[in-house]
Backbone as numpy.savetxt, mean C-alpha at the origin, in Angstrom:
# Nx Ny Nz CAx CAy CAz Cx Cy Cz
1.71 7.26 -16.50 2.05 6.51 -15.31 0.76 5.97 -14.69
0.96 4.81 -14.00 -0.50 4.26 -13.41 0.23 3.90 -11.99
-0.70 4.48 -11.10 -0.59 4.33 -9.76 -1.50 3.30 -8.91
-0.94 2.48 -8.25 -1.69 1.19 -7.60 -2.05 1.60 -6.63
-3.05 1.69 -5.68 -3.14 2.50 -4.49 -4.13 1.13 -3.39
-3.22 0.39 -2.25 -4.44 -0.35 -1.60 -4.55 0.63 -0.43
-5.98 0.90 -0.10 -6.57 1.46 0.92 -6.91 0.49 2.28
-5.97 0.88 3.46 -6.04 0.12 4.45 -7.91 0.26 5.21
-8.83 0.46 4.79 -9.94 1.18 5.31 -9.56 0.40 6.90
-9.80 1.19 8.09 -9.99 0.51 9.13 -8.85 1.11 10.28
-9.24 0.65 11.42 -7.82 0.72 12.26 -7.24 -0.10 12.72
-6.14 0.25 13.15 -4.98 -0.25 14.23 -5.28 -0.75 15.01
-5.34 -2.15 15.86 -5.49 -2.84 17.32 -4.91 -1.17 17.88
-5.43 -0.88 19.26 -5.01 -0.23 19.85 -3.69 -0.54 20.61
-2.94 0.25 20.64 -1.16 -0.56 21.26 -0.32 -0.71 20.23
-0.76 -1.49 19.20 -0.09 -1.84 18.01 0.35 -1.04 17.03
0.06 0.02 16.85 0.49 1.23 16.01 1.83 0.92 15.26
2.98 0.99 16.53 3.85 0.87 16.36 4.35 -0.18 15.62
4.28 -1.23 16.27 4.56 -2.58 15.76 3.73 -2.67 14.41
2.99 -2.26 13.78 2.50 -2.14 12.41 3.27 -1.54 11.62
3.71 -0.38 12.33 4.54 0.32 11.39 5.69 -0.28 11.04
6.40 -0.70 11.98 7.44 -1.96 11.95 7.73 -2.85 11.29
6.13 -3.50 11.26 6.39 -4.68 10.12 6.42 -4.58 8.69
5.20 -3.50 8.73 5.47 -2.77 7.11 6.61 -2.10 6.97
7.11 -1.48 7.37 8.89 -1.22 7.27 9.88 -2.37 6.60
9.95 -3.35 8.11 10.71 -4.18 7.64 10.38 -5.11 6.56
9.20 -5.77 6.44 9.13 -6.68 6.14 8.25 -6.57 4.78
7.32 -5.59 4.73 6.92 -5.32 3.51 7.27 -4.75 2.41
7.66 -3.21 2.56 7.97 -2.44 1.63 9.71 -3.08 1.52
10.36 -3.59 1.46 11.34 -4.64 0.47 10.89 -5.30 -0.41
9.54 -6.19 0.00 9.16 -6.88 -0.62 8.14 -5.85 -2.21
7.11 -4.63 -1.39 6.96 -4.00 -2.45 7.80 -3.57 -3.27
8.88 -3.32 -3.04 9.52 -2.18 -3.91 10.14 -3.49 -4.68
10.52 -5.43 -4.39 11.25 -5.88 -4.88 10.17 -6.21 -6.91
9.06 -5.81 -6.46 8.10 -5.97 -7.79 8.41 -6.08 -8.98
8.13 -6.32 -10.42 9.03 -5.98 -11.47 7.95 -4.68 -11.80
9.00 -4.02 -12.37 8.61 -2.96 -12.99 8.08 -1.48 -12.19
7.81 -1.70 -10.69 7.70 -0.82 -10.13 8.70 0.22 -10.09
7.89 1.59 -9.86 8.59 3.27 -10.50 8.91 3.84 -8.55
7.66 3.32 -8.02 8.36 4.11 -7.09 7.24 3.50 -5.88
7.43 3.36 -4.64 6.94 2.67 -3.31 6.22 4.07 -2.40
5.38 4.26 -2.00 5.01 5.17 -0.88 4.19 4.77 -0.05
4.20 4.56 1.25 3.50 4.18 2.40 2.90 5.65 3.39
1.89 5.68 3.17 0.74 6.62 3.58 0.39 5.93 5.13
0.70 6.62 6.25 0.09 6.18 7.38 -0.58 7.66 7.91
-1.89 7.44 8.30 -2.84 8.23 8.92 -2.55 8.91 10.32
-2.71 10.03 10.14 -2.63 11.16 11.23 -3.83 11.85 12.03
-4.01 12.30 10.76 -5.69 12.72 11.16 -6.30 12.99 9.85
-7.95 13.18 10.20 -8.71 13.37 8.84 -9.76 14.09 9.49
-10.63 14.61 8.14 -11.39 15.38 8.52 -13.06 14.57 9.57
-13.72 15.33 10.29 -15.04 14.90 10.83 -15.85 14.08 10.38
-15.91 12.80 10.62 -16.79 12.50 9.82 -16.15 11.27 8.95
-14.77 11.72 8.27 -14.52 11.28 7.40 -14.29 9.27 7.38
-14.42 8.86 6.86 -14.17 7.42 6.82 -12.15 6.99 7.08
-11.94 6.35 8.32 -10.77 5.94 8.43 -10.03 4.79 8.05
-9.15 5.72 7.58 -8.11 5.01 6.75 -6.73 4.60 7.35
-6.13 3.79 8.00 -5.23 3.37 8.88 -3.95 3.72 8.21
-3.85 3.31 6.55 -2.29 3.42 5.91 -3.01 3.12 4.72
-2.58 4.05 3.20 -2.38 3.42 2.30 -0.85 3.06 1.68
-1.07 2.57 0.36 -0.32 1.86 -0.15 -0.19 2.68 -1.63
1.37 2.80 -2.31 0.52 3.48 -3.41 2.23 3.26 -4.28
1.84 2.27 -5.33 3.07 1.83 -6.14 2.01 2.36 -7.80
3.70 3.24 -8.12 3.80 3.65 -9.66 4.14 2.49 -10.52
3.32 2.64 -11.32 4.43 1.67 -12.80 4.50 2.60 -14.10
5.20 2.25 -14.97 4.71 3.31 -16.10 3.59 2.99 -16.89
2.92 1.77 -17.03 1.84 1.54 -17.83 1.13 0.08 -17.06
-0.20 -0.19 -17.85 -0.95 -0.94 -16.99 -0.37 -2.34 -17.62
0.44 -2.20 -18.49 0.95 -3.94 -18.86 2.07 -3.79 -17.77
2.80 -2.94 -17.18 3.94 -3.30 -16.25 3.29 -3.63 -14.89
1.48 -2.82 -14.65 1.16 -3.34 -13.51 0.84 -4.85 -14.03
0.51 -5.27 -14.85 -0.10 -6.25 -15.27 0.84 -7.60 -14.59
2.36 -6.94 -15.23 3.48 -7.95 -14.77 3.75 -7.93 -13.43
3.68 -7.06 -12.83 4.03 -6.92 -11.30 2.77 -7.92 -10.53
1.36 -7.59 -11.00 0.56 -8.45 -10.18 0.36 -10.24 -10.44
1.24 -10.51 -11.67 1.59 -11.86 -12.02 2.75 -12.15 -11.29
3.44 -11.66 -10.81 4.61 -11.99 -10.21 4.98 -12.86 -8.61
5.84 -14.05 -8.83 5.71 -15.02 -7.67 6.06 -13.04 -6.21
6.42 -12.36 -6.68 6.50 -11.56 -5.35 4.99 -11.17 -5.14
4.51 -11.08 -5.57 3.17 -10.45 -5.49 2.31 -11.40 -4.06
2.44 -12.94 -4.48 1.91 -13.70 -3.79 2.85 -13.92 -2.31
4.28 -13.75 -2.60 4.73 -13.67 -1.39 4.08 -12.31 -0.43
4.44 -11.20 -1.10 3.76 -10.09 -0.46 1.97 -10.47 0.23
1.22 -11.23 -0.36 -0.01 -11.74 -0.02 -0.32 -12.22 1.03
1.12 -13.48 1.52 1.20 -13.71 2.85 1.92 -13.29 3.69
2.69 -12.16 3.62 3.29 -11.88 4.69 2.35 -10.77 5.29
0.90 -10.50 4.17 0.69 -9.13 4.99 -0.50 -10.14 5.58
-0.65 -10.97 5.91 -1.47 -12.15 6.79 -0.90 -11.19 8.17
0.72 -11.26 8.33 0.57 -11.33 9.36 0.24 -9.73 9.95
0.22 -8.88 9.17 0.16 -7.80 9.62 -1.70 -7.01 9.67
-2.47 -8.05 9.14 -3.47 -8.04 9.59 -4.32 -8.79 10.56
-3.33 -9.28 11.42 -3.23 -9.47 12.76 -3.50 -8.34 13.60
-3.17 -7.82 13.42 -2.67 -6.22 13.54 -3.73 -4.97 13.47
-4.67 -5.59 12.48 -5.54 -4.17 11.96 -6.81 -5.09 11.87
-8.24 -4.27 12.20 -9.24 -4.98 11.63 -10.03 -3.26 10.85
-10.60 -4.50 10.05 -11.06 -3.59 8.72 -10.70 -4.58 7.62
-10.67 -3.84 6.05 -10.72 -4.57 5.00 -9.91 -3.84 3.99
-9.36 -4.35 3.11 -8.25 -3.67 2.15 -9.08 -3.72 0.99
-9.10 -2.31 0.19 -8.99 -2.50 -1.04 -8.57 -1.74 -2.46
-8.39 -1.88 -3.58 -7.56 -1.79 -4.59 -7.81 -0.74 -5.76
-7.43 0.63 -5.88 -7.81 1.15 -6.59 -6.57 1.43 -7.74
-7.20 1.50 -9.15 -5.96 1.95 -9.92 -6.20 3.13 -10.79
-5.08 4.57 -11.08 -5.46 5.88 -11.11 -4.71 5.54 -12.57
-4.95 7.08 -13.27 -3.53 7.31 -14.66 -3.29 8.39 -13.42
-1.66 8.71 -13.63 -1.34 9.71 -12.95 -0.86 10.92 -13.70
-1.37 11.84 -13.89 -1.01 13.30 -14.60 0.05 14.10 -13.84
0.76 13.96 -14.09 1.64 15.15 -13.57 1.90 15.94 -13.86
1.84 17.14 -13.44 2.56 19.11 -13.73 3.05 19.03 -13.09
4.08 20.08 -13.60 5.15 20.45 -12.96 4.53 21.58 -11.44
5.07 21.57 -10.83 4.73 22.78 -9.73 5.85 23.68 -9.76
5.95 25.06 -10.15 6.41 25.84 -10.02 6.55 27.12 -9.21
């Protein structure tokens, strides 16, 4: 499995929290999850972190099963729609996004 992960580095306009969360609700994660080939959608929003640590507002973190299905998902006319709608939601946040991609190992937890 390969996991897409964008890192919101940065924060929230102060006030806006909410209304961020909102828009990525409504208006994004439809659009993520409408991807081809995507396994599964998770939206990471920040609580707290450790001292020190570098802040991270929300990540982003879509499964595929292999890097030709991410391949197809980031060719995809949704991809570019998703591109501008999160225009507007970085209205919203200052900081900078960016793109990491994992293999994902899984065990079982017993």
């Amino acid at each position: 499995m390969i996991v897409r992960q964008a890192l919101f580095e940065g924060i929230i306009h102060p006030g806006r929290e909410q209304a961020f969360r909102d828009y990525v609700e409504e208006k994004l994660v439809p659009l993520w999850q409408a991807f081809p080939g995507v396994r599964e959608v998770r939206v990471l929003h920040a609580v707290d972190r450790d001292e020190g640590a570098p802040v991270f507002a929300m990540i982003l973190s879509t499964i595929y099963d292999d890097r030709a299905a991410l391949a197809r998902a980031l060719e995809s006319p949704v991809r570019y729609e998703s591109r501008e709608l999160t225009k507007g939601l970085l209205e919203m946040f200052e900081g900078h996004i960016h793109h990491h991609v994992f293999e994902l190992e899984a065990r079982p937890t017993d």
